[in-house]
BADRENVO-682556 format. One line per 10 residues: for each residue x, y, z of C-alpha. Coordinates in nm, 4 decimals, decimal comma. Each point is the difference from the previous one (the first is absolute). Example, Ala and Ser with C-alpha at 12.3 -4.5 7.8 and 13.67 -1.06 7.14 Angstrom:
1,2300/-0,4500/0,7800 ~ 0,1370/0,3440/-0,0660
END
This chain:
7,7315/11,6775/8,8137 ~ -0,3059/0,1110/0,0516 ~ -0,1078/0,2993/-0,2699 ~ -0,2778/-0,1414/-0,2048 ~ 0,1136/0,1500/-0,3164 ~ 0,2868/-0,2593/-0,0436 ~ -0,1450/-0,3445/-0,0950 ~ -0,0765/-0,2473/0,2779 ~ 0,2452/-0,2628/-0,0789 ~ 0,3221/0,2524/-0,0394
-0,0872/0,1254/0,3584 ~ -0,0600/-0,3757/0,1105 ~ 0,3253/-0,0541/-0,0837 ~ 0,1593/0,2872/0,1774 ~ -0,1674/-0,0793/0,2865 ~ 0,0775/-0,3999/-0,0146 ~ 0,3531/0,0828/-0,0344 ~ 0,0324/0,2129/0,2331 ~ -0,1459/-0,2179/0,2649 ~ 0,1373/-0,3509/-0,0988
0,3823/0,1132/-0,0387 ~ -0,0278/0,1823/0,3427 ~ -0,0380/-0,3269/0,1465 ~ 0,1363/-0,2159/-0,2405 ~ 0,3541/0,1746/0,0006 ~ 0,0008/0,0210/0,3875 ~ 0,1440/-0,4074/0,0966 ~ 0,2316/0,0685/-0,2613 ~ 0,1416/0,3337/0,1114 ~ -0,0220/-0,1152/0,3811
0,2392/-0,3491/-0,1146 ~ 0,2487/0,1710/-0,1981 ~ -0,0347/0,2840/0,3329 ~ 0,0896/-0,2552/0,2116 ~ 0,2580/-0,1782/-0,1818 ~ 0,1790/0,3650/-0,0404 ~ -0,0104/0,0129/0,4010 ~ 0,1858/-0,3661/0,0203 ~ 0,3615/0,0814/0,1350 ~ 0,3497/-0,2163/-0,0160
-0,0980/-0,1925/0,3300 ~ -0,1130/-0,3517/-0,0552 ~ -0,3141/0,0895/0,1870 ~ -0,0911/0,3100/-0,1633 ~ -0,1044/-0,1491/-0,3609 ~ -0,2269/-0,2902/0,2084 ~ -0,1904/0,2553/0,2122 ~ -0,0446/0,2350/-0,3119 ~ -0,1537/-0,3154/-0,2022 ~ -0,2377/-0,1192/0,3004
-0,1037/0,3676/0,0480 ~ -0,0820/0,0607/-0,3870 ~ -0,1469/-0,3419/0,0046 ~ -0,2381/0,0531/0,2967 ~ -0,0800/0,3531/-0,1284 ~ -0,1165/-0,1496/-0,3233 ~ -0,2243/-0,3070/0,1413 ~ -0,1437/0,1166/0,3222 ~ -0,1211/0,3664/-0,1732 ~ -0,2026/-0,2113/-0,2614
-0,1519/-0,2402/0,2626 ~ -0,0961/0,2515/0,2641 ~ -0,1448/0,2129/-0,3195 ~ -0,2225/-0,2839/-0,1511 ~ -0,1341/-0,1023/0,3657 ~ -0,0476/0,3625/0,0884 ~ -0,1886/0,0825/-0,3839 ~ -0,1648/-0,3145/-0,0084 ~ -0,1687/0,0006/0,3503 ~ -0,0235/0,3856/-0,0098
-0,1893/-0,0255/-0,2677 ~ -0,2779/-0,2491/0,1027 ~ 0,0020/0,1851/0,3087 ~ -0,0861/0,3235/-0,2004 ~ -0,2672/-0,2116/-0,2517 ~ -0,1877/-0,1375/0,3130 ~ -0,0668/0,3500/0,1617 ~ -0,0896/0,1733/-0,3247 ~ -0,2519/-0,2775/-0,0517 ~ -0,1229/0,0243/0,3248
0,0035/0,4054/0,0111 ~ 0,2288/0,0337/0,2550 ~ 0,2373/0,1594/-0,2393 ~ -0,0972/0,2857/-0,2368 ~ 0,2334/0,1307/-0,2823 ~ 0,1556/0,2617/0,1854 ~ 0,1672/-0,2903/0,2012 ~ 0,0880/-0,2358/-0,2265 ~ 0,2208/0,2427/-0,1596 ~ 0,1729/0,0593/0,3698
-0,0069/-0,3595/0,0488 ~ 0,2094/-0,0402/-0,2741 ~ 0,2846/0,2223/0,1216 ~ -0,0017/-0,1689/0,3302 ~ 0,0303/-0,3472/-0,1108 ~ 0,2866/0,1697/-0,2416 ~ 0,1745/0,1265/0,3336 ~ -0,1235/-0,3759/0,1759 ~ 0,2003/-0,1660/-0,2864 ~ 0,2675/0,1942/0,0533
0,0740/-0,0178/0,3885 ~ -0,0677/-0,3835/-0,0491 ~ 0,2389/-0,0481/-0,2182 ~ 0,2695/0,1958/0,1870 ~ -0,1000/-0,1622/0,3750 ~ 0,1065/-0,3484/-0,1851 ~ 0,2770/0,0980/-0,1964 ~ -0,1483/0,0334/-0,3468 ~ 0,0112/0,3093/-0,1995 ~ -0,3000/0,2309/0,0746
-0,0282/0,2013/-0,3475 ~ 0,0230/-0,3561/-0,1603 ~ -0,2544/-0,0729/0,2669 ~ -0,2456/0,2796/-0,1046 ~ 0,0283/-0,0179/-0,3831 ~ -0,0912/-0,3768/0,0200 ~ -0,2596/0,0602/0,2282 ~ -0,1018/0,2478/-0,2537 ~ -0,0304/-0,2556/-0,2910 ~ -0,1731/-0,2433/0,2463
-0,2525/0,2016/0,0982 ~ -0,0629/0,0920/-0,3724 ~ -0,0415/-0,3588/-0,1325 ~ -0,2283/-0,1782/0,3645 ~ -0,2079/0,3532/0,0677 ~ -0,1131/0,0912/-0,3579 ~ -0,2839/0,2415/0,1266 ~ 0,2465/0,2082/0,1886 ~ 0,2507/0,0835/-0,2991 ~ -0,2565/0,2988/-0,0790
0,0465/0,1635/0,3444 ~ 0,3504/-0,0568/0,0036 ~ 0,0225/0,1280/-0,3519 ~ -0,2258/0,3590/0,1232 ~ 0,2779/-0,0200/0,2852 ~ 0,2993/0,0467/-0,2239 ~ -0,1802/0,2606/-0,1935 ~ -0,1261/0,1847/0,2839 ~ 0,1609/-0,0230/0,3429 ~ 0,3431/-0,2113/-0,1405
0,0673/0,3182/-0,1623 ~ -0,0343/0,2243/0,3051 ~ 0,2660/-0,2606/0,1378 ~ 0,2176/-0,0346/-0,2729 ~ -0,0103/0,4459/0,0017 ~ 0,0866/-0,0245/0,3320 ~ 0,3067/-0,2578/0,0034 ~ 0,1204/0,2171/-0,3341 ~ -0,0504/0,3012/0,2505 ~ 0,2258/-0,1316/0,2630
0,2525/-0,0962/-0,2832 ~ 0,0420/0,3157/-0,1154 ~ 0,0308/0,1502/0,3522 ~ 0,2638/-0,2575/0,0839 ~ 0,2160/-0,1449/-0,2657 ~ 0,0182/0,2817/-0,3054 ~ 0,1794/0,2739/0,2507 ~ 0,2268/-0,2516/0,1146 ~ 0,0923/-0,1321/-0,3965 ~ -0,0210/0,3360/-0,1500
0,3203/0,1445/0,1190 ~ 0,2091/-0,3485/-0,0705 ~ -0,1257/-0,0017/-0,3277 ~ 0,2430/-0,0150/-0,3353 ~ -0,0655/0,0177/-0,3308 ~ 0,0544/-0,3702/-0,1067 ~ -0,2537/-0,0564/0,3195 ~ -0,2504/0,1975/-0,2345 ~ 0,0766/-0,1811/-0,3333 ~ -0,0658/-0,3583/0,1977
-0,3178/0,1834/0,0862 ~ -0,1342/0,0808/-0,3063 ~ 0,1177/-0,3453/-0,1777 ~ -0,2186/-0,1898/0,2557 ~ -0,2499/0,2149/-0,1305 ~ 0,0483/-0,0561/-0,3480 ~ 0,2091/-0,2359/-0,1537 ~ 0,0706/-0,2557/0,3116 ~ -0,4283/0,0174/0,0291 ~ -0,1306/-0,0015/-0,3614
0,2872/-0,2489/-0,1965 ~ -0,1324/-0,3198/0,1988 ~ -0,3632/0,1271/-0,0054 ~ 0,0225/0,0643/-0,3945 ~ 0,1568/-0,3823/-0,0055 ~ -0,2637/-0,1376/0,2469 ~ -0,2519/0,0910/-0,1935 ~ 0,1322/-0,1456/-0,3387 ~ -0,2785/-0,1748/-0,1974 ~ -0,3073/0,1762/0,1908
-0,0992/0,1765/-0,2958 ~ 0,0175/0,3274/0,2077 ~ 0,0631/0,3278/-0,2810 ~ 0,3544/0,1533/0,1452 ~ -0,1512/0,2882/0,1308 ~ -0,1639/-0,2340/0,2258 ~ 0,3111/-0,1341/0,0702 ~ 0,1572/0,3281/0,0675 ~ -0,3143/0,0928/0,2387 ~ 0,0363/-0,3309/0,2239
0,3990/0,0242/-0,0047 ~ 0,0070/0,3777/0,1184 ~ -0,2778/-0,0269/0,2616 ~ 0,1884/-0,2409/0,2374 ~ 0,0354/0,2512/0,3365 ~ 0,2788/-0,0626/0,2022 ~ -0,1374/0,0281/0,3639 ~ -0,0882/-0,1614/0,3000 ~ 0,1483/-0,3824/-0,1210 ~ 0,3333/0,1613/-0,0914
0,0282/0,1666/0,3340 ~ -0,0546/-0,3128/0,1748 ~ 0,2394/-0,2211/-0,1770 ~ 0,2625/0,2705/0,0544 ~ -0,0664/-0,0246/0,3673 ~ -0,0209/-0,3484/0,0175 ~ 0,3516/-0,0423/-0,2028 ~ 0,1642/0,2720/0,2253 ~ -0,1072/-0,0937/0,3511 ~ 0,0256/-0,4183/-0,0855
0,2845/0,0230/-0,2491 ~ 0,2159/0,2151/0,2092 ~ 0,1628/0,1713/-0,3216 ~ 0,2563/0,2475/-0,0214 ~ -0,1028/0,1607/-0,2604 ~ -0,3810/0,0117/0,1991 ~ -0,0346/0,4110/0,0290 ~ 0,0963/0,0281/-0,3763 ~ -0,2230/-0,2538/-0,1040 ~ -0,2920/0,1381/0,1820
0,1187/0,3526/-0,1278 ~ -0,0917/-0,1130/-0,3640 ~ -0,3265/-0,1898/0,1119 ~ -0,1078/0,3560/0,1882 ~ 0,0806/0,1878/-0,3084 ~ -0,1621/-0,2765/-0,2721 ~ -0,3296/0,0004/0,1937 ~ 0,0171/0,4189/0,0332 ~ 0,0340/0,0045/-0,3945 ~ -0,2575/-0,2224/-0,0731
-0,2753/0,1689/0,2688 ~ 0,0715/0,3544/-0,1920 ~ 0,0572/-0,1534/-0,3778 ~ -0,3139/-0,2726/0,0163 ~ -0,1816/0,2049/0,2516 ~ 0,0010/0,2995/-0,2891 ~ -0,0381/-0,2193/-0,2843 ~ -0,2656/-0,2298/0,1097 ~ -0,3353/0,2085/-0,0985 ~ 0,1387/0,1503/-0,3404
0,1521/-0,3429/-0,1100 ~ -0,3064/-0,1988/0,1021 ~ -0,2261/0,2536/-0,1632 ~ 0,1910/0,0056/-0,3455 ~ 0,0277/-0,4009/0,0212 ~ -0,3282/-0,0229/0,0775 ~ -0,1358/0,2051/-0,2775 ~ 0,2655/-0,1898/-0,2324 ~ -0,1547/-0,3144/0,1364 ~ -0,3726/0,1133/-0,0990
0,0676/-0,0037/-0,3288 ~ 0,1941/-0,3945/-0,0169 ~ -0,2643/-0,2423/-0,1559 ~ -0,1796/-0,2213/0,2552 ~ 0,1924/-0,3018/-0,0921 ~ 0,3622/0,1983/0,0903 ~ 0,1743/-0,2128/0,2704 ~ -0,0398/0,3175/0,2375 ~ -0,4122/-0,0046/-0,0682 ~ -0,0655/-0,3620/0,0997
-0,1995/-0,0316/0,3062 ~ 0,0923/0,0084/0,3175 ~ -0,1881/-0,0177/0,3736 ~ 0,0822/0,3435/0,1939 ~ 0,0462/-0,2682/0,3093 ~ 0,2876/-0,2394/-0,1195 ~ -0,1011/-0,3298/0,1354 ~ 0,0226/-0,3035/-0,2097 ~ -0,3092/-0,1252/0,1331 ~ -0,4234/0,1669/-0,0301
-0,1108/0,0300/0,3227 ~ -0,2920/0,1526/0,1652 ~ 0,0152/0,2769/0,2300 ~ -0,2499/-0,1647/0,2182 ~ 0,2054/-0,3024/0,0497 ~ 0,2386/0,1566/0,2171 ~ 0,2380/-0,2515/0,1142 ~ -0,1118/-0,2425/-0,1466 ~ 0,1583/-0,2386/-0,2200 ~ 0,0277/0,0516/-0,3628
END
């Protein structure tokens, strides 16, 4: 998502989907979670449904109040130089982890709570979408290295020895076919060249999201079939660190060069901002309003 020999808009797009679907997919999984968890007692399917419903409305409001006052909160001391870059990227993470233990002191949902304080802090504190941005690409790696580290410490020995061979095939089809069919549909009258297709479909990483669903469907749904269902998740986010992890420079390089020589009017060519935000701002109005 972020080599600069693939075109700008093709890694936009990696990086938009990755984001949005994160968040987007989470209500849904934490409902149908929920509903899973409803027993035979009268009572059971009632508290499920409040829970789910709570989860899904209080995460959102704690996340817009936390993003939206955050962010005037950050604007106001850059302006006034009580807040250099440096902290506006930690700033950031902290009203991500505010959002979040908001949102779980009243009930809500706190990742819901922290991707919508996310998007909220994007759209009412334009200026401080660059920071954030040098964040992800700087320390949110570190981070996301670390979590990944922790993962593999603590999940892949305990999956490794449980798993079978149809385990593995369900693997690799999330990977391939179960990824790239609805991408290659999705993307139906883009103009994108299939290779393009083929580029966006395989580079869909199976990581940190995937692990937290599983979780979230295991502890809430209280499943039966929980340990083999986070037995496939473990094993489906192993393949795709090794298999992406190894492909990702030697794909992007040959796409890129393949991309280099596609016409300037090619769907894949047409311009795109490296900072996707629908809006030109100015870096010097930050938090202000657009």
């Amino acid at each position: 998502m972020s080599n600069p020999l693939v075109p700008v808009r093709i890694r936009q797009s990696l990086n938009v989907e990755s984001g949005l679907n994160d968040g987007i997919a989470l209500p849904v999984v934490l409902v149908l979670a929920s509903l899973a968890g409803a027993g035979d007692a009268p009572g059971d399917a009632s508290y499920w449904l409040r829970f789910a419903a709570l989860a899904v409305t209080l995460g959102p409001l704690a996340g817009c109040a936390v993003g939206f006052f955050g962010g005037r909160v950050i604007g106001w001391g850059t302006r006034s130089g009580w807040v250099n870059d440096a902290f506006q990227r930690i700033a950031g993470l902290g009203l991500a982890l505010l959002a979040f233990g908001a949102a779980e002191l009243i009930g809500g949902n706190g990742f819901i709570a922290a991707f919508v304080a996310g998007l909220t802090l994007g759209n009412s504190a334009r200026g401080v979408c660059t920071c954030l941005y040098e964040f992800g690409e700087a320390e949110g790696q570190l981070l996301t290295l670390l979590v990944f580290l922790a993962f593999g410490a603590a999940m892949v020995p305990e999956a490794l020895p449980h798993a079978t061979a149809g385990a593995v095939f369900y693997a690799l089809l999330s990977l391939t076919v179960i990824r790239m069919l609805p991408v290659a549909l999705s993307l139906l009258g883009t103009g994108l060249r299939p290779t393009s297709v083929a580029f966006l479909g395989w580079f869909g990483p199976r990581g940190l999201a995937s692990i937290l669903f599983a979780l979230l469907v295991v502890e809430e749904g209280g499943l039966a079939a929980g340990p083999q269902l986070m037995m496939v998740v473990v094993l489906t986010v192993l393949a795709s660190t090794i298999l992406h992890g190894l492909t990702a420079y030697p794909l992007a390089r040959r796409y890129g060069e393949y991309a280099a020589a596609m016409d300037e009017s090619e769907a894949e060519r047409a311009h795109a901002p490296e900072l996707p935000v629908r809006i030109p701002h100015s870096a010097n109005a930050a938090g202000g309003t657009p």
